[in-house]
Backbone as ProteinMPNN parsed JSONL, in Angstrom:
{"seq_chain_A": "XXXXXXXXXXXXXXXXXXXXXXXXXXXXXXXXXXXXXXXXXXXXXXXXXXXXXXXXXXXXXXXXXXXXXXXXXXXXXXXXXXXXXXXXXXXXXXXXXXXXXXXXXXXXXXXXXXXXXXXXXXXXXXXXXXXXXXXXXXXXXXXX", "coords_chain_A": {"N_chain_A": [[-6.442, 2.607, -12.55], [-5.297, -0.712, -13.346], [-5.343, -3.733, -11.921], [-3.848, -6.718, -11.24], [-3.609, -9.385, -9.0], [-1.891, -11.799, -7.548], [-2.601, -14.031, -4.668], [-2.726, -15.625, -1.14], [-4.683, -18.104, 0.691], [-4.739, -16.866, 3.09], [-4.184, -14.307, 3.14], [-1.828, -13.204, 2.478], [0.196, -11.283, -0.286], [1.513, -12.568, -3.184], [2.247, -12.018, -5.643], [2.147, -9.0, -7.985], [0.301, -7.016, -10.391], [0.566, -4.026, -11.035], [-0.481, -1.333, -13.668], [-1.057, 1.963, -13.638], [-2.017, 5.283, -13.903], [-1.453, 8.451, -14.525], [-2.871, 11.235, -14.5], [-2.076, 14.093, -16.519], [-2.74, 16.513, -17.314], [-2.393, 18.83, -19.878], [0.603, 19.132, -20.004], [3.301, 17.333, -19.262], [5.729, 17.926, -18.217], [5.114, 17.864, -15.281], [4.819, 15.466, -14.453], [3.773, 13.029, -11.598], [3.633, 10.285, -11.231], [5.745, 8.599, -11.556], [7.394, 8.905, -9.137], [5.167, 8.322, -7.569], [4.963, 5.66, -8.238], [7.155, 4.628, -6.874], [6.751, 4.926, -4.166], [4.97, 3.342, -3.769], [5.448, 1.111, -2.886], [5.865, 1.386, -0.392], [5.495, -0.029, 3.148], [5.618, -2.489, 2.343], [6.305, -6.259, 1.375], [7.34, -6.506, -0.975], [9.079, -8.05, -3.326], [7.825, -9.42, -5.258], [5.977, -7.524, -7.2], [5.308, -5.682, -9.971], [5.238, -2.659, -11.238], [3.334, -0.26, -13.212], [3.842, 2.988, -14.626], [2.342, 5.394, -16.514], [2.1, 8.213, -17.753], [-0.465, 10.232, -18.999], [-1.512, 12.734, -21.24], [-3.78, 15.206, -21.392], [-6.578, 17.719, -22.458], [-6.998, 19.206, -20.175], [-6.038, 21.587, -17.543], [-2.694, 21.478, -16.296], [-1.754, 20.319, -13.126], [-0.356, 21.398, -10.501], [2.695, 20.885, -8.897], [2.851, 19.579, -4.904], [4.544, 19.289, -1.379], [5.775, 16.105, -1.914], [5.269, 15.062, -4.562], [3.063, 12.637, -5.636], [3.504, 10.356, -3.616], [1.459, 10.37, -1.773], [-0.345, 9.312, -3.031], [0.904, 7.077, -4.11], [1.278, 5.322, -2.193], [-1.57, 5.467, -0.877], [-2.597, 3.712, -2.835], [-1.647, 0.988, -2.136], [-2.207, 0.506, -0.372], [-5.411, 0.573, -0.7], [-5.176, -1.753, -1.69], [-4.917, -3.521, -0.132], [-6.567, -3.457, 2.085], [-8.796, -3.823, 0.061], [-8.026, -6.379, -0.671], [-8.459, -7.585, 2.127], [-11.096, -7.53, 2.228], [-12.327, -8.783, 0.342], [-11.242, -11.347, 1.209], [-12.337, -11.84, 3.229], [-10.98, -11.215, 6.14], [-9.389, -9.688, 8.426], [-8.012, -6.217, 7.803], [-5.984, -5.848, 9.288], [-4.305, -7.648, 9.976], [-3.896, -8.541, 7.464], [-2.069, -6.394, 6.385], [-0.261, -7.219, 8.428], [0.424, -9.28, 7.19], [2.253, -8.976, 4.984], [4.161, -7.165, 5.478], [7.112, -5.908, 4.862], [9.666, -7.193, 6.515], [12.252, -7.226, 6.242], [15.593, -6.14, 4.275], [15.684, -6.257, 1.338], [16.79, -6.485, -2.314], [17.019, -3.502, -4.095], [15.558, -1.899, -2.285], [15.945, 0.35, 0.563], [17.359, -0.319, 3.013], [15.654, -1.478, 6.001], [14.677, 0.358, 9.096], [14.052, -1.179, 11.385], [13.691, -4.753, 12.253], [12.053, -8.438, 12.123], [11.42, -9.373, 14.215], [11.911, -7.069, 16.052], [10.161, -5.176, 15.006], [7.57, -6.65, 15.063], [7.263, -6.789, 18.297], [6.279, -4.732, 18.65], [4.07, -3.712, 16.9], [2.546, -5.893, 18.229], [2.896, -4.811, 21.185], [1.379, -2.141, 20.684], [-1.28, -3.174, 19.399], [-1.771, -4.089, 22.148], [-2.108, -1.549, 23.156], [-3.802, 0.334, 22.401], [-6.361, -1.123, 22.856], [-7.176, -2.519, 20.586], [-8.292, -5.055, 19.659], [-10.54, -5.448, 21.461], [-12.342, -2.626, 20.71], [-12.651, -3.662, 17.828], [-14.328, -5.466, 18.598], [-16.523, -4.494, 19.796], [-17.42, -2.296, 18.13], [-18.348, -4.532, 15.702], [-20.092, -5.536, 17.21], [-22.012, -3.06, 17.693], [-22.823, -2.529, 14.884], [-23.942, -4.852, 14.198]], "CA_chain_A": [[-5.47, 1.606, -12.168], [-5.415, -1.822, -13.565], [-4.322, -4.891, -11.302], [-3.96, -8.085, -11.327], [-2.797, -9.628, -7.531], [-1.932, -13.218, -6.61], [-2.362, -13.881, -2.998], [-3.231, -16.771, -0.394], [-5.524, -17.854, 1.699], [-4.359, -16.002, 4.477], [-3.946, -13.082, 2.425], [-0.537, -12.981, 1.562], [0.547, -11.371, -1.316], [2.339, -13.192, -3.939], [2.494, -11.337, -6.958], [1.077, -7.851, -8.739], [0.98, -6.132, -11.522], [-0.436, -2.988, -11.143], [-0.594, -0.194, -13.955], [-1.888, 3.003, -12.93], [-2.206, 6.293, -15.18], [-1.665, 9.939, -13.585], [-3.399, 12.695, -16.325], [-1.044, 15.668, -15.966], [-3.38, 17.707, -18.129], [-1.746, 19.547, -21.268], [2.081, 19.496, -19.591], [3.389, 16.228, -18.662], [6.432, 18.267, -17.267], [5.288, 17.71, -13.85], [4.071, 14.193, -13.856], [4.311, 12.437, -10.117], [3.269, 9.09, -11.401], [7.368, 7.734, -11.396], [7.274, 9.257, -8.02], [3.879, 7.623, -7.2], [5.427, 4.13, -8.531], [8.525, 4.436, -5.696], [6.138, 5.138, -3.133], [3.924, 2.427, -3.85], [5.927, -0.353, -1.701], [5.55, 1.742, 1.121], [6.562, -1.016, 4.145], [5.107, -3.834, 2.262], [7.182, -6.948, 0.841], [7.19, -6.002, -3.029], [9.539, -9.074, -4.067], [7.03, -9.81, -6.955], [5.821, -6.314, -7.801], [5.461, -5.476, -11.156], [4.51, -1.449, -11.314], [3.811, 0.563, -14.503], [3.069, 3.631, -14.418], [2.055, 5.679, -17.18], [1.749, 9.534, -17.958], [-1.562, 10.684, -19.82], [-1.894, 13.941, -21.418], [-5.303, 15.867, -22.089], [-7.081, 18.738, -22.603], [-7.117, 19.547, -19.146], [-4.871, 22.718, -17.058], [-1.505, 21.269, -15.964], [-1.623, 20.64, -11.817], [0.771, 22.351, -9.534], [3.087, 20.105, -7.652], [2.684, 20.11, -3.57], [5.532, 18.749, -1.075], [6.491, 15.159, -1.848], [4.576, 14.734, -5.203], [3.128, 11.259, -5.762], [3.425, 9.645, -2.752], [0.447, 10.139, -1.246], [-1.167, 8.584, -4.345], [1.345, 5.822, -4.201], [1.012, 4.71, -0.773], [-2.748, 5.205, -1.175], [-2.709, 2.346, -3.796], [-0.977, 0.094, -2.02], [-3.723, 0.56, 1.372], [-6.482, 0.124, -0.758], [-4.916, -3.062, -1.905], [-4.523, -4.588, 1.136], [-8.039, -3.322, 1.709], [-9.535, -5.103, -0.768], [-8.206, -8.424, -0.837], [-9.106, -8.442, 3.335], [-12.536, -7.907, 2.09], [-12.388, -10.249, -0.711], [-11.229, -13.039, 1.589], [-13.115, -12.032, 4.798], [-10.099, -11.27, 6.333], [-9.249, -8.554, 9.093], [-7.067, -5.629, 7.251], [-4.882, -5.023, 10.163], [-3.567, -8.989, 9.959], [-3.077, -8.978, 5.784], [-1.043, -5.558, 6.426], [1.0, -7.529, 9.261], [1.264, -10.725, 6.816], [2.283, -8.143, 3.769], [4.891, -6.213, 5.464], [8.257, -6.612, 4.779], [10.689, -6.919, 7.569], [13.818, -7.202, 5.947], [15.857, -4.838, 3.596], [15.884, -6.611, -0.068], [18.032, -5.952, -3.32], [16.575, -2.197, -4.817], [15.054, -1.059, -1.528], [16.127, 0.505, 1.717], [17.558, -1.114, 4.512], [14.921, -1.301, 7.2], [14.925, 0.34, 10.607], [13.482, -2.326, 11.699], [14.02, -6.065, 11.719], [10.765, -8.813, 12.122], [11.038, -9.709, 15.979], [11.667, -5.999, 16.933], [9.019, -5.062, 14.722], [5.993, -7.54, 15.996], [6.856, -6.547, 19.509], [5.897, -3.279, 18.447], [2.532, -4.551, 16.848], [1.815, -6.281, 19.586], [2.575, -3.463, 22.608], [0.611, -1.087, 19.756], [-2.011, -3.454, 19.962], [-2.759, -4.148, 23.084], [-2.499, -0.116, 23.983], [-4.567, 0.741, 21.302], [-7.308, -1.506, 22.834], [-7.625, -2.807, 19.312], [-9.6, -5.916, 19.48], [-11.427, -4.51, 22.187], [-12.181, -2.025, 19.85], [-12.836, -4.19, 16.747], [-15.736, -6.158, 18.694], [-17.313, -3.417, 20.272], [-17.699, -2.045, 16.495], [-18.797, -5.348, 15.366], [-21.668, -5.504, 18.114], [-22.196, -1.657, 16.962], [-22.794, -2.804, 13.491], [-24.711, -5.989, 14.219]], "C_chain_A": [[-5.974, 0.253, -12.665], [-4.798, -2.294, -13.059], [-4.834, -5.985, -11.288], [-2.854, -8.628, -9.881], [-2.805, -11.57, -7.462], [-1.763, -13.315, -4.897], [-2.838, -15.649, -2.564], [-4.058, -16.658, 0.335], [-5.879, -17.084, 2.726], [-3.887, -14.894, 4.295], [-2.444, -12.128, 2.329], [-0.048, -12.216, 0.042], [1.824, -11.566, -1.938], [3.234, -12.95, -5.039], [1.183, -10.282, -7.253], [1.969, -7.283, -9.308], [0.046, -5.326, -12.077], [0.149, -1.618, -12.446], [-1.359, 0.814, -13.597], [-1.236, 4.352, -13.975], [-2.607, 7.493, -14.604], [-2.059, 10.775, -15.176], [-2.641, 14.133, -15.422], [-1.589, 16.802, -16.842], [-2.365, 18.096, -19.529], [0.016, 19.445, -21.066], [2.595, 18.435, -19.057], [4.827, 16.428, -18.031], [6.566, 17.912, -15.957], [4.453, 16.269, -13.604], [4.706, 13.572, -12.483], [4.188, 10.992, -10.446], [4.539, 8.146, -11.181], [7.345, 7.711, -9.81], [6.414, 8.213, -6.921], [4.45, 5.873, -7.219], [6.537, 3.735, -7.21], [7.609, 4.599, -4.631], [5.455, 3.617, -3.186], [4.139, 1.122, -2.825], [5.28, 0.078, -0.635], [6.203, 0.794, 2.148], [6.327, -2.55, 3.65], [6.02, -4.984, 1.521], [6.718, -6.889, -0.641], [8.046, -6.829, -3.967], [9.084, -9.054, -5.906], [6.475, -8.881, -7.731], [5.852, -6.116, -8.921], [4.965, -3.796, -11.374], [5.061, -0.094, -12.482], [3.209, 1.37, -14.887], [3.328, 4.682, -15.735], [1.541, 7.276, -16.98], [0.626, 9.988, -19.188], [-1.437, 11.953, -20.056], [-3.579, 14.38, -22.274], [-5.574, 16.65, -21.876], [-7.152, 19.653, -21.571], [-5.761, 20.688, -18.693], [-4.128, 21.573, -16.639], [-1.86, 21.349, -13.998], [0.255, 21.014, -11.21], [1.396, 21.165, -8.819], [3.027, 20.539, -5.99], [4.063, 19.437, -3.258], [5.103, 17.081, -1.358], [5.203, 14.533, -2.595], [4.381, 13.295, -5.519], [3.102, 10.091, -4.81], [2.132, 9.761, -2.054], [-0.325, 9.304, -2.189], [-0.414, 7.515, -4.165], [1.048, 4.979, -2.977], [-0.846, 4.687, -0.899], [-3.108, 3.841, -1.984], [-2.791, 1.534, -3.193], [-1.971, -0.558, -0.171], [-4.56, 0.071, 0.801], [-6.514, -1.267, -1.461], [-5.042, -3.694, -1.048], [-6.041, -4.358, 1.689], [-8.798, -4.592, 1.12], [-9.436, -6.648, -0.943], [-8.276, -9.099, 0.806], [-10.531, -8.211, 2.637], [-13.142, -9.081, 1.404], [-12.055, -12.014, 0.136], [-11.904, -12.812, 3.583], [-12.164, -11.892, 5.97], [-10.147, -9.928, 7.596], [-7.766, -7.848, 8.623], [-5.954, -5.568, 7.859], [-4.101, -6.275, 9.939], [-3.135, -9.079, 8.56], [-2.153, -8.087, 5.726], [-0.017, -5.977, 6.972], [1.728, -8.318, 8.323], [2.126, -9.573, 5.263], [3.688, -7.089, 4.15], [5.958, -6.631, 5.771], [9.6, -6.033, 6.23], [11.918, -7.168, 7.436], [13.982, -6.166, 4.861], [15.551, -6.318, 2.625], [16.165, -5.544, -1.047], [16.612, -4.404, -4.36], [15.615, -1.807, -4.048], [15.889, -1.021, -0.092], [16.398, -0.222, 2.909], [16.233, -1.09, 5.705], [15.463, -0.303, 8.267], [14.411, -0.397, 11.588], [13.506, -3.959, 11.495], [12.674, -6.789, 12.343], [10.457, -8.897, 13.599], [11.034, -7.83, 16.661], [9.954, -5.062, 16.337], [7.522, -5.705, 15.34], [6.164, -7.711, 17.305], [6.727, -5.349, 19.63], [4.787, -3.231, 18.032], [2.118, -4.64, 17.804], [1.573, -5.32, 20.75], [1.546, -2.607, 21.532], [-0.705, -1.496, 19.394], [-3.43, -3.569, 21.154], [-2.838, -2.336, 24.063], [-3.233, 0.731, 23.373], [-6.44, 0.266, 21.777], [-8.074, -2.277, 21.329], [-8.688, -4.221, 19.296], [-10.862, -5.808, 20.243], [-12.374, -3.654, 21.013], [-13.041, -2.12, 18.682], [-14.149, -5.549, 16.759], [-16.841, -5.338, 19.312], [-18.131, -2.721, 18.716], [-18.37, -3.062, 15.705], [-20.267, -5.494, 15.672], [-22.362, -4.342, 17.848], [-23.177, -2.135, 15.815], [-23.945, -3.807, 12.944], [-26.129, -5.48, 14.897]], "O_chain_A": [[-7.155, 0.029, -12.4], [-3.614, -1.969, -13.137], [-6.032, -6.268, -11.315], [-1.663, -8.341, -9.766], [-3.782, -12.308, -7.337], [-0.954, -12.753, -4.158], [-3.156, -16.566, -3.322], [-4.427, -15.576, 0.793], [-6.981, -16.73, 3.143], [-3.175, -14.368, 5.151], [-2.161, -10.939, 2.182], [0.005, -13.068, -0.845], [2.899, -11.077, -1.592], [4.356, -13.359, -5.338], [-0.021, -10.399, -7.024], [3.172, -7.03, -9.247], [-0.806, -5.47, -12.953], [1.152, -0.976, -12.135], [-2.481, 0.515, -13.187], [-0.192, 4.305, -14.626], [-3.755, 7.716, -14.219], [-1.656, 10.81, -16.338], [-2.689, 14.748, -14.357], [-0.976, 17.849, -17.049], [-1.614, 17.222, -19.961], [0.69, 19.707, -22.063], [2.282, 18.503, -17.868], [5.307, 15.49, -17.395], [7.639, 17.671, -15.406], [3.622, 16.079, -12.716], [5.919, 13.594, -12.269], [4.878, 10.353, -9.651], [4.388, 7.033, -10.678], [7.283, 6.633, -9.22], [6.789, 7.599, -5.923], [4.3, 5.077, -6.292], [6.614, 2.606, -6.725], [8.226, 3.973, -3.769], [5.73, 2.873, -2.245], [3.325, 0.422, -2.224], [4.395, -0.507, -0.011], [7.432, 0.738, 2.109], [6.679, -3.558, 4.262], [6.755, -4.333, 0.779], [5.678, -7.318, -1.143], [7.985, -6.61, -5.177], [9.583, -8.846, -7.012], [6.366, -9.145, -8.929], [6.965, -6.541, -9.228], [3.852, -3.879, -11.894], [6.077, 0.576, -12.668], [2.147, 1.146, -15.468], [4.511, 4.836, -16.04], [0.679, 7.543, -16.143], [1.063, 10.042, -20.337], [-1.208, 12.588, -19.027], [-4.173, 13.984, -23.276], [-5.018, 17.014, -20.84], [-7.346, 20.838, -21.843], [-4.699, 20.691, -19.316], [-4.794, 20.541, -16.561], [-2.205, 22.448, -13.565], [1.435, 20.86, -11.526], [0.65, 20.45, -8.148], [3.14, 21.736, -5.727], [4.785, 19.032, -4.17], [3.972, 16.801, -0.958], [4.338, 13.851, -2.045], [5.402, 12.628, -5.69], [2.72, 8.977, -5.17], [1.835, 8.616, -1.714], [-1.044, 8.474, -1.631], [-1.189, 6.577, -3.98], [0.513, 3.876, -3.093], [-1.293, 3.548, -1.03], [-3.948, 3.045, -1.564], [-3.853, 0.916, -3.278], [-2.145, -1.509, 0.591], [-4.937, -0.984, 1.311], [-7.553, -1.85, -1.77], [-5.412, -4.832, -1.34], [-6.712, -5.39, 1.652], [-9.178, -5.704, 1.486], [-10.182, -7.597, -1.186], [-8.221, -10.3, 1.071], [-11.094, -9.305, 2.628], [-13.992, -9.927, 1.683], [-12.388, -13.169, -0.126], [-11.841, -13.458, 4.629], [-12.553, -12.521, 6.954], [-11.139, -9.203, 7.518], [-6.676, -8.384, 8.821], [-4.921, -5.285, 7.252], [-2.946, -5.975, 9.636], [-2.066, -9.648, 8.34], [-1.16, -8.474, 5.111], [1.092, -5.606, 6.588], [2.956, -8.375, 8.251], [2.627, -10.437, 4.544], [4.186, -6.359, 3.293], [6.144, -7.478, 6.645], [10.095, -4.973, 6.612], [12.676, -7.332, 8.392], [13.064, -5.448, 4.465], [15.222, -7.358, 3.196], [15.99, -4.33, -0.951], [15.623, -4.641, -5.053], [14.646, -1.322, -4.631], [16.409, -2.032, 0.381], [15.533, -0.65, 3.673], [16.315, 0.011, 6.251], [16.683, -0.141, 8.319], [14.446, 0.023, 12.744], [13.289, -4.324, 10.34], [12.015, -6.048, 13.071], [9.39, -8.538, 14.097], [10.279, -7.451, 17.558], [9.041, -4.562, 16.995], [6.642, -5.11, 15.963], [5.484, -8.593, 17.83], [7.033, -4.794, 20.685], [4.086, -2.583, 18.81], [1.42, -3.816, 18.395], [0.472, -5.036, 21.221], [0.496, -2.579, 22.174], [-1.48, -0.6, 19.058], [-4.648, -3.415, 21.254], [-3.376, -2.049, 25.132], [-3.332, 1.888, 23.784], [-7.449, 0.849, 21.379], [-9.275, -2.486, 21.156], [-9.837, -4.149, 18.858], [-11.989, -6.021, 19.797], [-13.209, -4.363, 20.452], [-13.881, -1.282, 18.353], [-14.672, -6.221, 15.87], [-18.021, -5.677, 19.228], [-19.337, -2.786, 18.474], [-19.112, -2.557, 14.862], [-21.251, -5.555, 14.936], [-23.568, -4.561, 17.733], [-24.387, -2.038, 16.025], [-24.603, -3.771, 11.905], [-27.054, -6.274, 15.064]]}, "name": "protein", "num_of_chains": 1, "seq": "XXXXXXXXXXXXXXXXXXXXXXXXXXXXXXXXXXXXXXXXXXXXXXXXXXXXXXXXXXXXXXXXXXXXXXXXXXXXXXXXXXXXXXXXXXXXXXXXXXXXXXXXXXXXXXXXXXXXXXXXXXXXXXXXXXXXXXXXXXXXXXXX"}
């Protein structure tokens, strides 16, 4: 995968433009990588998105498709993005996922079931029944 991400301080993202490159071995019949590319939003605001995904062939056997090829790989991406740029800015993942996730429908995706206020009082109760910061200093003191 090659990317390139703009973000903010507060770990927003702004803009990306991720290629990524599935090897389908000798048969590019069953590539998931298109698949993988539609997944890739997952719940996150993808406004600026740029995603180009690319089918490799090589020497290799041909894999078998499973149920709901590509998406696990796409959604994977798009975690260890949000991942990385809380690490990169010191950030706690669970807050760049909140600031990152889109709570409205926009033009060439899915309506929501969800809108932003019913959403972040769903965070929040999921939160605090989770024990999460609890949780996330106990692990800290762990660690330390």
């Amino acid at each position: 995968m090659i990317l390139k991400v703009g973000i903010t301080k507060d770990g927003k993202m702004i803009a990306a433009k991720v290629d990524f490159y599935n090897d389908t071995g000798c048969d590019k019949n069953e590539a998931a990588s298109f698949q993988a590319a539609l997944q890739f939003y997952n719940c996150y605001d993808a406004e600026a998105y740029k995603i180009t995904p690319y089918v490799v062939l090589t020497d290799t056997p041909s894999t078998t498709w499973m149920r709901a090829p590509g998406s696990e790989c796409g959604i994977a991406m798009s975690e260890i993005i949000m991942d990385h740029i809380a690490s990169e800015l010191g950030l706690d993942p669970f807050n760049v996922r909140l600031k990152n996730v889109r709570t409205h429908g926009s033009p060439g995706h899915r309506q929501l079931p969800w809108d932003g206020e019913n959403f972040q009082k769903l965070i929040d109760k999921l939160r605090v029944s989770s024990n999460y910061d609890e949780r996330k200093l106990r692990i800290r003191k762990f660690n330390e």
